[in-house]
C-alpha positions in Angstrom: -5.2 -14.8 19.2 -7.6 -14.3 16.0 -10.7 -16.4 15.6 -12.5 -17.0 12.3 -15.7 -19.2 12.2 -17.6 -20.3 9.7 -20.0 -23.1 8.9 -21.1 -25.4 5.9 -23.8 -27.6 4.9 -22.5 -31.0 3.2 -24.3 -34.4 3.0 -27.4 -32.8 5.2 -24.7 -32.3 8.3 -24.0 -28.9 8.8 -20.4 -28.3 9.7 -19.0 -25.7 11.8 -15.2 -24.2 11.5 -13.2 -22.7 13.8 -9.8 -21.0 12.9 -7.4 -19.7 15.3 -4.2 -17.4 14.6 -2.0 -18.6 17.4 1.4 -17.5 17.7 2.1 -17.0 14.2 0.4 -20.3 12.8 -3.1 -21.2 12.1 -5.1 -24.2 13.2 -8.3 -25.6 12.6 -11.0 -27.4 14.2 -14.4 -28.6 13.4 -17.6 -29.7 14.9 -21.6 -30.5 13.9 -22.5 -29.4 17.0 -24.1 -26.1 17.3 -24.4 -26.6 21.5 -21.8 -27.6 23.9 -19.2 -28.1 21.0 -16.2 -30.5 20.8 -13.9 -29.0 18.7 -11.8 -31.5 16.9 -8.3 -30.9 14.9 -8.8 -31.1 11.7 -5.3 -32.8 10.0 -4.2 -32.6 6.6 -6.5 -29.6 5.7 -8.5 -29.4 2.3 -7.1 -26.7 0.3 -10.9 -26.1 -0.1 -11.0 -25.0 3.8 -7.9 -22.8 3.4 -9.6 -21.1 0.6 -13.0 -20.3 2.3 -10.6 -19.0 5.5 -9.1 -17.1 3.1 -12.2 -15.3 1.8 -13.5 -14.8 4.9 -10.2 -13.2 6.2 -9.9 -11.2 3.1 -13.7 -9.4 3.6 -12.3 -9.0 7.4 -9.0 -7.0 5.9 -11.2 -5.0 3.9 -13.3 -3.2 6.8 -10.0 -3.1 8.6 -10.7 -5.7 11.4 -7.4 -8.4 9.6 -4.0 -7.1 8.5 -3.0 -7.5 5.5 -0.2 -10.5 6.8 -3.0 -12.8 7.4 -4.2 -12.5 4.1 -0.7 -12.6 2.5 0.3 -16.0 5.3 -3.0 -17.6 3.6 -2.7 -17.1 -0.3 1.3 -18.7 0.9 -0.4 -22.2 2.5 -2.9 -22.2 -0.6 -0.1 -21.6 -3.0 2.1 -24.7 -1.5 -1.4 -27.3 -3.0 -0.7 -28.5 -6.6 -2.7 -27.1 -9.0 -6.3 -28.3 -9.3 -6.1 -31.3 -12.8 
């Protein structure tokens, strides 16, 4: 299993990430809890949150702690959104 975390301030509320590489798919949970987390599922992910994965997965690849297939898996799930209008 691969773990990629993550956190983001929106609305005052800071937001934390959690992405797991599980058995050849990703999932994705959240919290706003920095202590004693509970992770929720996040559903019908933004492709804003697939991009940010992406980036931080891509800086892992390049000091060799990702293959290159996560990186490749992730630009495929961002590719699948409709263009941005």
């Amino acid at each position: 299993m691969e773990s990629h975390e993550w956190s983001e301030k929106t609305d005052g509320v800071k937001v934390y990430y959690r992405a797991n590489f599980i058995g050849g798919r990703w999932t994705i949970m959240t919290t706003t809890m920095k202590r004693d987390p509970e992770w929720t599922d996040l559903r019908g992910v933004p492709v804003d949150v697939w991009r940010e994965l992406r980036d931080i997965v891509w800086k892992k690849y390049q000091r060799k702690r990702c293959p290159w297939e996560r990186v490749a898996d992730l630009d495929r799930i961002i590719a699948e959104y409709p263009p941005a209008a």
